[in-house]
C-alpha positions as CSV (number, residue, x, y, z in Angstrom):
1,X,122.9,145.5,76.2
2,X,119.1,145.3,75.2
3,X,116.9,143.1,77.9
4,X,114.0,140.8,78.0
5,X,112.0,143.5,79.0
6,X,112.9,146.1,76.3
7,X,113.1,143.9,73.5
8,X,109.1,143.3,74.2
9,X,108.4,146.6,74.7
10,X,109.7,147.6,71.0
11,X,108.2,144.5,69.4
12,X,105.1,144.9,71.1
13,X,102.3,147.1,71.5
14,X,99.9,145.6,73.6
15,X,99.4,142.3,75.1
16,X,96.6,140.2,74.2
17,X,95.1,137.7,77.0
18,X,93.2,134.3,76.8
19,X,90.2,133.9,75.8
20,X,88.0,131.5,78.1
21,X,85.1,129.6,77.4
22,X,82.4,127.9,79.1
23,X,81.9,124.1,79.2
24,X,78.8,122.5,80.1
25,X,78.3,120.2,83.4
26,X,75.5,117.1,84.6
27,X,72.8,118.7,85.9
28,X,72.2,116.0,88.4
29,X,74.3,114.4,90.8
30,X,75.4,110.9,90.1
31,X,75.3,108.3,92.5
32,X,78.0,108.0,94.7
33,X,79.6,105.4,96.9
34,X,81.6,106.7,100.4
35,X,84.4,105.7,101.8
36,X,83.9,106.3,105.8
37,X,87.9,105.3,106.8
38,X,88.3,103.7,109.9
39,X,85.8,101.9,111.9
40,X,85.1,103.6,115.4
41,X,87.0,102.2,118.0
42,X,85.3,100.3,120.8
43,X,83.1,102.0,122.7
44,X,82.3,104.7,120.4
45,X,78.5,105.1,118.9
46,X,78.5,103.1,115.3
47,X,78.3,104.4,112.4
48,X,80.3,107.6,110.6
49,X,80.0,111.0,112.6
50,X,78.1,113.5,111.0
51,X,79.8,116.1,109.4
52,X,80.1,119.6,110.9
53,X,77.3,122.2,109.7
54,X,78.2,125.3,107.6
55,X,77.6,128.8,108.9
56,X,77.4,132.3,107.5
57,X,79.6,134.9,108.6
58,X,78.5,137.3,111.6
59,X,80.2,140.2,110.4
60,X,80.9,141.0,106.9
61,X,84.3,142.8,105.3
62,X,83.8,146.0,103.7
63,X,83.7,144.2,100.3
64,X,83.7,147.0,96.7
65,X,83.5,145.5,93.7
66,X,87.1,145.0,91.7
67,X,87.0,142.8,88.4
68,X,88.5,145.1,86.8
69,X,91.6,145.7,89.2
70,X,92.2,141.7,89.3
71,X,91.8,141.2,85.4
72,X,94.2,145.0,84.6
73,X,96.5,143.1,87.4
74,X,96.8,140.0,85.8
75,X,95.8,140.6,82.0
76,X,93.2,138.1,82.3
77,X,89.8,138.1,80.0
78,X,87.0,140.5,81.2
79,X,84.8,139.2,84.0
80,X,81.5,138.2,82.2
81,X,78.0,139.9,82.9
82,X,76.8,138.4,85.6
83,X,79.3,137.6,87.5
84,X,79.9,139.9,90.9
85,X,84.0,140.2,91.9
86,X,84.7,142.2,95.2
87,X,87.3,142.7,97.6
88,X,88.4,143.6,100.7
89,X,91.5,144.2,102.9
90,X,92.3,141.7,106.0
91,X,94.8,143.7,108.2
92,X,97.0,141.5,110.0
93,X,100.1,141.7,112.3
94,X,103.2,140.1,110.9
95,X,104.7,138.5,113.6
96,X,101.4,136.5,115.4
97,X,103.5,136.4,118.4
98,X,103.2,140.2,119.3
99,X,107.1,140.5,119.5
100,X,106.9,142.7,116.1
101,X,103.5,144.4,115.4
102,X,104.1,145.8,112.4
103,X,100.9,145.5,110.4
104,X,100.6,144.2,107.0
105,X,97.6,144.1,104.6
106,X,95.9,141.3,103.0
107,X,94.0,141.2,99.8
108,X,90.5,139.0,99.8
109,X,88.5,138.2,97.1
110,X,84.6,137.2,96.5
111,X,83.1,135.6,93.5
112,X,79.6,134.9,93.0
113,X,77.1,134.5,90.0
114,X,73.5,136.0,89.5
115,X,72.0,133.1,90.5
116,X,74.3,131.9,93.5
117,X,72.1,131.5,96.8
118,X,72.5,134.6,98.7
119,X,72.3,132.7,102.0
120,X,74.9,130.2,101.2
121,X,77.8,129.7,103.2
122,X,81.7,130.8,101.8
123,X,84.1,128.5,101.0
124,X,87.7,129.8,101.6
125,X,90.2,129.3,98.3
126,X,93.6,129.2,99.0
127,X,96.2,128.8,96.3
128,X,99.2,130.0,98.4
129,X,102.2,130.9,96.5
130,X,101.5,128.7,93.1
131,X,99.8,131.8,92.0
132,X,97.5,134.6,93.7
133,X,94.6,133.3,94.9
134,X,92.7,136.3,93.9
135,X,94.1,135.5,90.4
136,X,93.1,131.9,90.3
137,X,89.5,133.2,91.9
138,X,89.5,134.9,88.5
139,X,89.8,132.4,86.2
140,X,87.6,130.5,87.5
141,X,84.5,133.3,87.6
142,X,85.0,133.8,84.2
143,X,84.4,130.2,83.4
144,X,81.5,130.6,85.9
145,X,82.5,127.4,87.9
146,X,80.2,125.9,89.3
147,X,81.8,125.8,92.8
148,X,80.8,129.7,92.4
149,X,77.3,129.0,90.9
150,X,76.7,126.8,94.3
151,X,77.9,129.6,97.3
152,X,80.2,132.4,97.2
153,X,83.9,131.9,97.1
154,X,86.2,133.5,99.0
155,X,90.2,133.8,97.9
156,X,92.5,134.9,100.4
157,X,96.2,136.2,99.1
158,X,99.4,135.5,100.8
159,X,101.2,137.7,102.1
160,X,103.2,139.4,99.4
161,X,100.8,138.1,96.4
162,X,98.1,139.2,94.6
163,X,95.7,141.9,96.3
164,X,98.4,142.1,99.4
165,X,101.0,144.2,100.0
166,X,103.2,144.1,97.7
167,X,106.6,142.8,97.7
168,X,109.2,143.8,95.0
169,X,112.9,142.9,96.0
170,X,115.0,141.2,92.6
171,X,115.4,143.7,90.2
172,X,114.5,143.2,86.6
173,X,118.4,141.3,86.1
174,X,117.7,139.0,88.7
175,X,114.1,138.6,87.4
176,X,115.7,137.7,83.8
177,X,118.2,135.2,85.3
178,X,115.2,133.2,87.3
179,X,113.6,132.7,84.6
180,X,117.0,132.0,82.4
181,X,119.3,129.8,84.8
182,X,122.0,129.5,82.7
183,X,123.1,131.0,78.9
184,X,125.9,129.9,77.5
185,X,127.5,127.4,80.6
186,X,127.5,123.9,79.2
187,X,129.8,122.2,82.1
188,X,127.2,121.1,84.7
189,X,129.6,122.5,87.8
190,X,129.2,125.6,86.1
191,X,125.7,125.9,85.8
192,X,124.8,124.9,89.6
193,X,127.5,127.2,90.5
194,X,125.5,130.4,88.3
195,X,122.3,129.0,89.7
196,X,123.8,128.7,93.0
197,X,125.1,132.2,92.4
198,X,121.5,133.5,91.4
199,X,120.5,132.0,94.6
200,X,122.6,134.1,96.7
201,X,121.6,137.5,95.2
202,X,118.4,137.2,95.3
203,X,118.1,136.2,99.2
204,X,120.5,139.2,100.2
205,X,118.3,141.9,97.8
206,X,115.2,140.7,99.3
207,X,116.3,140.2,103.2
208,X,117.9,143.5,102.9
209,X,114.8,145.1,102.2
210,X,112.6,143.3,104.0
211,X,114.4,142.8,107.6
212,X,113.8,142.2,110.0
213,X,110.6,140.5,108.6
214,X,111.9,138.1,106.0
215,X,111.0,134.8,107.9
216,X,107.7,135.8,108.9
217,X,106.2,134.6,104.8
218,X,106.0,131.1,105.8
219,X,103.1,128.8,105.5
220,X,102.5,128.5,109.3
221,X,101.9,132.7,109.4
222,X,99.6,132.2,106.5
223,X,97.7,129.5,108.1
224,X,97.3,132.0,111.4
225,X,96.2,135.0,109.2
226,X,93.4,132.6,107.7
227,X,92.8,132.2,111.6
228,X,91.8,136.0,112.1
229,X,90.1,135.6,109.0
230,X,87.5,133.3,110.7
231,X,87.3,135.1,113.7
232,X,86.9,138.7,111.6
233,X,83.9,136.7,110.4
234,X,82.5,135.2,113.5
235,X,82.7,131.6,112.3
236,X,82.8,128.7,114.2
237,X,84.6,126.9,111.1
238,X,85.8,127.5,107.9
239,X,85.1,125.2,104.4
240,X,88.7,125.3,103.1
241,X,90.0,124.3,99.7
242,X,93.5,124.3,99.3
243,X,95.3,124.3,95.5
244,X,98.4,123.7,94.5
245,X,101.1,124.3,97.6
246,X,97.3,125.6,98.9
247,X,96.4,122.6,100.2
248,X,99.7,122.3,102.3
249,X,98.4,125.7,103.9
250,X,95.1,123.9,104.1
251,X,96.6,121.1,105.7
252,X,98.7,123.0,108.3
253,X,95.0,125.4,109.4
254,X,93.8,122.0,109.8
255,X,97.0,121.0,112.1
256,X,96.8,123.9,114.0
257,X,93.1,124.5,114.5
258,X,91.5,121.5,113.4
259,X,88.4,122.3,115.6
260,X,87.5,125.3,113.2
261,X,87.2,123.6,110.0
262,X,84.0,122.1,108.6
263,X,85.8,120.4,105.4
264,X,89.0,120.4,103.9
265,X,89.4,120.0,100.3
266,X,93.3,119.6,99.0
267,X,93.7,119.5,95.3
268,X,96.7,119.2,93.5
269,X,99.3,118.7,96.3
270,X,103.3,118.9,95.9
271,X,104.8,115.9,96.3
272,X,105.4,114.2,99.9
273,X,109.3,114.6,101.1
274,X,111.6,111.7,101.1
275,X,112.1,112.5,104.7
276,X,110.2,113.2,107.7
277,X,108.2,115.5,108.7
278,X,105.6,114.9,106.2
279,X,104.7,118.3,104.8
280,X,103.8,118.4,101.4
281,X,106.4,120.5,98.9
282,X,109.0,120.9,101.9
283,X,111.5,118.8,99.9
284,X,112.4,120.3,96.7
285,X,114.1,117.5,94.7
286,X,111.1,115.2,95.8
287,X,109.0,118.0,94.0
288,X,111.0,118.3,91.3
289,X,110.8,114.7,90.5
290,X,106.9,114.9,90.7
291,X,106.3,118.0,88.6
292,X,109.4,116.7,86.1
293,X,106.8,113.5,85.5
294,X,103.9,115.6,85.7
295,X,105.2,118.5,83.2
296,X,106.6,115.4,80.7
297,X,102.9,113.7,80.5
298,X,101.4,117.6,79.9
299,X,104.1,117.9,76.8
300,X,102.9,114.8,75.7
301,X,99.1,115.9,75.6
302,X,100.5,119.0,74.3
303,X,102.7,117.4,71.2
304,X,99.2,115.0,70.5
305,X,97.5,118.3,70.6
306,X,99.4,119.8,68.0
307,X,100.1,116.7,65.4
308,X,96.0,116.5,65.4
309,X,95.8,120.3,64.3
310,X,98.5,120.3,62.2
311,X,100.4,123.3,64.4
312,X,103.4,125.0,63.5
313,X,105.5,122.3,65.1
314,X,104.5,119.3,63.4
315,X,104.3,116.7,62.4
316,X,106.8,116.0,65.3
317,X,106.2,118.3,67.9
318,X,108.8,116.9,70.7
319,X,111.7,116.3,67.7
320,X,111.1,120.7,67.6
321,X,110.8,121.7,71.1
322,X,114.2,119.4,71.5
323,X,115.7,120.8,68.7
324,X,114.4,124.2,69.6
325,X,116.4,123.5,73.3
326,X,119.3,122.8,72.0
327,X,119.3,125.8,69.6
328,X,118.8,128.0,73.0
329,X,121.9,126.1,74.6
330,X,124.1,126.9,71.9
331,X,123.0,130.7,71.6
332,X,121.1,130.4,68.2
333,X,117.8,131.9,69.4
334,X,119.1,135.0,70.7
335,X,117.8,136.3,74.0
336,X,115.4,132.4,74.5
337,X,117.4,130.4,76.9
338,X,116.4,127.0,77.5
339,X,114.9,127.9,80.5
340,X,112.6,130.8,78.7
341,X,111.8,127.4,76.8
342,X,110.7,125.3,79.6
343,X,109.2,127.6,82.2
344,X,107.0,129.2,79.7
345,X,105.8,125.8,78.3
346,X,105.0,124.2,82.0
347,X,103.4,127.8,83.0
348,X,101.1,128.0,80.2
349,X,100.3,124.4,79.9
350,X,99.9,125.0,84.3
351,X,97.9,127.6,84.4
352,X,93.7,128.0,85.0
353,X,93.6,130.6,82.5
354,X,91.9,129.7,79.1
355,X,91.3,126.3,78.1
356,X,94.0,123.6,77.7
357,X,93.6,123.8,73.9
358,X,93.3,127.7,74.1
359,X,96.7,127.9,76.3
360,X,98.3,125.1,73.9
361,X,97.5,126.7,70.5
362,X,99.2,130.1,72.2
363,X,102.1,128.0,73.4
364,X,102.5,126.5,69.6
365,X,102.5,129.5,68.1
366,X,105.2,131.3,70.2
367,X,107.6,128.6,70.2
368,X,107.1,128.6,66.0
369,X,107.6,132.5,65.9
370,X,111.0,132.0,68.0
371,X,111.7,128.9,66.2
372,X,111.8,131.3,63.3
373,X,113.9,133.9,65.3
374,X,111.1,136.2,66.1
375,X,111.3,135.4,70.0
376,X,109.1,138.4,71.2
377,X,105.6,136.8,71.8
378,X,107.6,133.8,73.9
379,X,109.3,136.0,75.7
380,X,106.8,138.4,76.5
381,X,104.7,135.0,77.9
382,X,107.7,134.0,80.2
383,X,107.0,137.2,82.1
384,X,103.8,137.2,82.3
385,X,103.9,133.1,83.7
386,X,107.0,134.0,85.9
387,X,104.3,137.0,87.1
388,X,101.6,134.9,87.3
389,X,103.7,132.0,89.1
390,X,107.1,133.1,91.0
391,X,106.9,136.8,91.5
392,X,109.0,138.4,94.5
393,X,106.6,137.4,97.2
394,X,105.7,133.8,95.7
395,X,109.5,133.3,95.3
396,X,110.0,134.2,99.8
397,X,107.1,132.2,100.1
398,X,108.0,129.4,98.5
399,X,111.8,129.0,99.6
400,X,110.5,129.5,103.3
401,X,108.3,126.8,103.3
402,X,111.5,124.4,101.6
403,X,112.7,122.4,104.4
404,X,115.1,119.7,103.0
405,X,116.8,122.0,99.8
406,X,119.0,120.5,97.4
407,X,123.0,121.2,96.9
408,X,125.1,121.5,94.0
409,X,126.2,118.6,94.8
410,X,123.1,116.8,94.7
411,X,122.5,118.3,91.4
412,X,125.7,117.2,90.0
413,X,125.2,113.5,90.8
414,X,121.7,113.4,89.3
415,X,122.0,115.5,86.3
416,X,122.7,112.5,84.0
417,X,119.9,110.3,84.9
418,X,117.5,113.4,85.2
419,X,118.0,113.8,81.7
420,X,117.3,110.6,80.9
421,X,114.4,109.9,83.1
422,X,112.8,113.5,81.9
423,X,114.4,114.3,78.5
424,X,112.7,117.1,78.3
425,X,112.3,119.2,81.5
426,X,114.5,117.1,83.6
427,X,117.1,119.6,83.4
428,X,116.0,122.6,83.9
429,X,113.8,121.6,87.1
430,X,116.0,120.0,88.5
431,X,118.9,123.3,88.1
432,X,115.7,125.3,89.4
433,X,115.6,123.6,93.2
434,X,119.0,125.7,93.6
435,X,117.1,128.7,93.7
436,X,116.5,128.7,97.2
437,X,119.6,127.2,98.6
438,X,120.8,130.4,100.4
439,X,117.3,131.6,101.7
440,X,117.0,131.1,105.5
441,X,115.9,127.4,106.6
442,X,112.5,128.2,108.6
443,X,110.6,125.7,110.8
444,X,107.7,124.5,109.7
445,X,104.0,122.6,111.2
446,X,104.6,119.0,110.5
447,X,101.1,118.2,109.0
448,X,100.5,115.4,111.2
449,X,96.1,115.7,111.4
450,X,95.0,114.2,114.3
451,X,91.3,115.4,114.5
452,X,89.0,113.5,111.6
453,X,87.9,115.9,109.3
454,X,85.5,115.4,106.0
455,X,88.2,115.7,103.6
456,X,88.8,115.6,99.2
457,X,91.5,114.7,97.3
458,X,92.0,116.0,93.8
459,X,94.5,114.9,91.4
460,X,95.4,115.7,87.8
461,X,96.9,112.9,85.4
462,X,99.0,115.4,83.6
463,X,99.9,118.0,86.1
464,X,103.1,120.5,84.6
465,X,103.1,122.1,88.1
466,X,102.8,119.4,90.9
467,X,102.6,115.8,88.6
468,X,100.8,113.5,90.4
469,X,101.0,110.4,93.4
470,X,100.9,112.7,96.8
471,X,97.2,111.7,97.2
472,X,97.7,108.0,97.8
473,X,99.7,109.0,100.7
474,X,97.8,111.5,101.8
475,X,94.1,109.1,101.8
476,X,96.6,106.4,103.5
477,X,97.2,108.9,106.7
478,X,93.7,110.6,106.5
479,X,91.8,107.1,106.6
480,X,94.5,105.9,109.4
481,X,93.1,108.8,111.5
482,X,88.9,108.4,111.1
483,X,88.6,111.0,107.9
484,X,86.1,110.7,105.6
485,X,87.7,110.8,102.6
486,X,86.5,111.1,98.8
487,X,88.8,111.7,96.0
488,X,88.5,113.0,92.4
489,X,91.1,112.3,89.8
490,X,90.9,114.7,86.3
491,X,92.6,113.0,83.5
492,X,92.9,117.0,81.7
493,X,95.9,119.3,81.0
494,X,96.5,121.8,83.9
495,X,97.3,122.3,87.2
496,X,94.3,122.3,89.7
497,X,91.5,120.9,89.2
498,X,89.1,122.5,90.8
499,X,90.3,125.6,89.3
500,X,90.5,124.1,85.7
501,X,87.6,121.3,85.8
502,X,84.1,122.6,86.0
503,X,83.5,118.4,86.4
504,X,86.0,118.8,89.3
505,X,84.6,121.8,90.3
506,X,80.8,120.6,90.8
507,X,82.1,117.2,93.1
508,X,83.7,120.0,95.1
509,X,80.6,121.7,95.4
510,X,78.6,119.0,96.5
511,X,81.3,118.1,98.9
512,X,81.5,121.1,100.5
513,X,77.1,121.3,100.6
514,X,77.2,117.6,102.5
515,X,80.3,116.5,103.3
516,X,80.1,113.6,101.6
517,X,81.4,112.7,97.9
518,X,82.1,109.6,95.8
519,X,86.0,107.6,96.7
520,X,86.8,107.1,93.0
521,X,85.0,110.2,90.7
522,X,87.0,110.3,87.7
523,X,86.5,113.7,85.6
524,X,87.9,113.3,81.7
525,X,87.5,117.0,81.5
């Protein structure tokens, strides 16, 4: 039986990547208000403590210039003139204990522009497993953010992602069926149990090959290896932005070394669990619920988006990707699945790459080519989002840093309300927190900071990847504990804002220059 895979292959030549443009930003900072949190305690001098001072590294990696690896890697747009991408390997040991010293290798990346300061101090980017940080790095030196125009910025891969060593474990089946779920199971115990199923073959393929290693991918190894990052450089502290499930590895550096960071910037976090410990994304139905609101708002801009320029799928784009759905369910679209419908739609709509109308228009036009039973462009984009956002090594990461993990049963009982709630992805994210039910459960940091720390929050209004709400709790503890803390909320289409908001992107910059930002910045674009 033909797959995915070589059903593109025939229909396809080539594939074609976004094309990104430039926006324009203010040239001048506006004036901003802070908010200093706490007031000192008695005793203590008055007044807000200065910030801690930047510094340059001491010793530099053996950085070679690699645009064109990252872009081939991830078929993203050439890297403009202009614009200087290099990298270099981090080797670190896998078990930071010293009981295993096998040695594994970790890819870094460097963005600058012509006229970044060569003197300026790095800022680290992490965006942990939601996709490589080199990859995201990317993105944003094509748009030449102007995070990059202010200092160079450094990405730093997880282990198995990106630039690192690779990890390759679920064969191209298995790869299929993630993306998939189910086919042609309508009974809802049937569908968890497939899912469940999935589940289990995919955590004995990948332990197999990677034992005895497998639980050393969590985010408390990643947070060490950013550790001997800083002392490779000779830094006293690092400036750390954290994306996506980023900032909970920014969040748990700061737990465990909170003495060697200078500011901490955490944009787009998971969602909080519904239990303790409080680590961001370490429940999955409490994420699921977040990133089912989140992805229904970004339909929603979508669907306005494409009545206003007449797409394919109006004049009632929601009516069509419902219809569309159900076609899938019942097996009238061929190899598109309901799930090729969903996760292509929230990665495209998710992802840095392009601009939201750019990723939109794409995302119209496939959906109307398989609407009309030519499936081959949408499925050739759910591999390259399920590439770009769950590959092998994204997949270990992000099931062993998934504490509290749902159960068929919990999937059973909410099923009927999910659908509801989220008509449109509610389903399928909600089938998709099965997916690591059977990987081992791995202790995590709690991210309980107890040192004040300059800090940012960033927050997108219609988020497909993370939704939006974790902030407010996040300010609540940070303020409770002295932090300075400023906040930016983007009302665009995308996931990250400092990846996808060159507004976004210049309040981070000045952030990260003073330590100080506005409370309330709200960026429409």
């Amino acid at each position: 039986m033909p797959t995915r895979h070589s059903l593109i292959v025939v229909a396809l030549g080539a594939a074609c990547a976004l094309v990104a443009s430039c926006g324009s930003v203010p040239s001048e900072r506006p004036p901003l208000a802070i908010d200093r949190g706490a007031a000192p305690a008695e005793g203590t001098v008055d007044g807000p403590v200065a910030p801690p001072g930047l510094s340059s590294p001491e010793n530099e990696l053996a950085w070679s210039e690699c645009a064109g690896e990252i872009t081939a890697m991830h078929e993203l747009p050439p890297i403009p003139p202009g614009v200087q991408l290099d990298c270099a390997t981090l080797i670190v040991p896998v078990d930071h204990s010293g009981d295993l010293v096998e040695p594994i290798e970790l890819g870094v990346a460097r963005a600058r522009l012509e006229g970044t300061p060569i003197d300026a101090e790095p800022v680290v980017l992490t965006t942990s497993t939601a996709q490589a940080s080199s990859r995201a790095l990317a993105t944003m030196a094509v748009e030449s953010s102007p995070l990059i125009a202010s200092r160079p910025v450094v990405a730093v891969d997880r282990r198995g992602t990106g630039l690192s060593t690779p990890i390759s474990c679920l064969s191209q089946g298995l790869i299929e069926e993630h993306i998939d779920l189910t086919r042609d199971a309508e009974d809802i115990a049937d569908r968890t149990a497939t899912v469940a199923r999935i589940s289990r073959e995919s955590t004995l393929s990948c332990t197999d090959q990677l034992e005895p290693m497998e639980t050393f991918f969590t985010v408390e190894n990643a947070a060490r290896d950013l550790e001997l990052l800083r002392a490779e450089w000779g830094l006293d502290r690092l400036a750390l932005i954290g994306s996506g499930d980023g900032a909970t590895l920014a969040l748990t550096y700061a737990t465990l070394f909170p003495e060697n960071v200078s500011r901490l910037v955490l944009d787009s976090p998971l969602a909080m669990p519904a239990t303790p410990p409080p680590i961001p994304g370490s429940d999955n139905l409490a994420e699921a619920q977040q990133q089912s609101e989140g992805a229904e708002a970004a339909l929603g801009a979508f669907a306005a988006h494409c009545t206003a320029t007449n797409c394919a799928l109006a004049p009632d784009p929601i009516a069509a990707l419902q219809e569309m759905i159900a076609d899938a369910r019942a097996g009238r679209l061929g190899f598109v699945t309901p799930g090729t419908i969903i996760s292509t739609a929230i990665g495209l709509l998710g992802d840095s790459n392009g601009t939201a109308e750019q990723r939109m228009d794409t995302l119209a036009d496939a959906l109307a080519q398989a609407r009309n039973r030519q499936p081959a462009e949408l499925l050739r984009l759910s591999l390259i989002q399920h590439s770009a956002a769950s590959s092998d090594g994204q997949y270990i990461g992000q099931c062993s840093d998934t504490l509290a993990r749902a159960t068929a049963a919990d999937v059973q009982e909410r099923a009927e309300q999910w659908r509801i709630d989220h008509p449109i992805v509610g389903d399928q994210l909600l089938l998709r927190t099965l997916l690591c039910t059977s990987w081992p459960t791995i202790e995590l940091v709690p991210t309980d900071l107890e040192a004040p720390l300059p800090t940012m929050l960033l927050e997108g209004t219609r988020d497909p990847r993370a939704g939006a709400g974790t902030i407010r709790e996040l300010r609540g503890r940070l303020l409770a504990n002295g932090s300075t803390v400023s906040s930016v909320t983007w009302q665009g289409t995308g996931h990250g804002a400092v990846l996808s908001s060159a507004c976004a992107a210049e309040q981070v910059a000045f952030f990260v220059t003073d330590g100080q930002a506005s409370p309330a910045t709200t960026c429409p674009r």
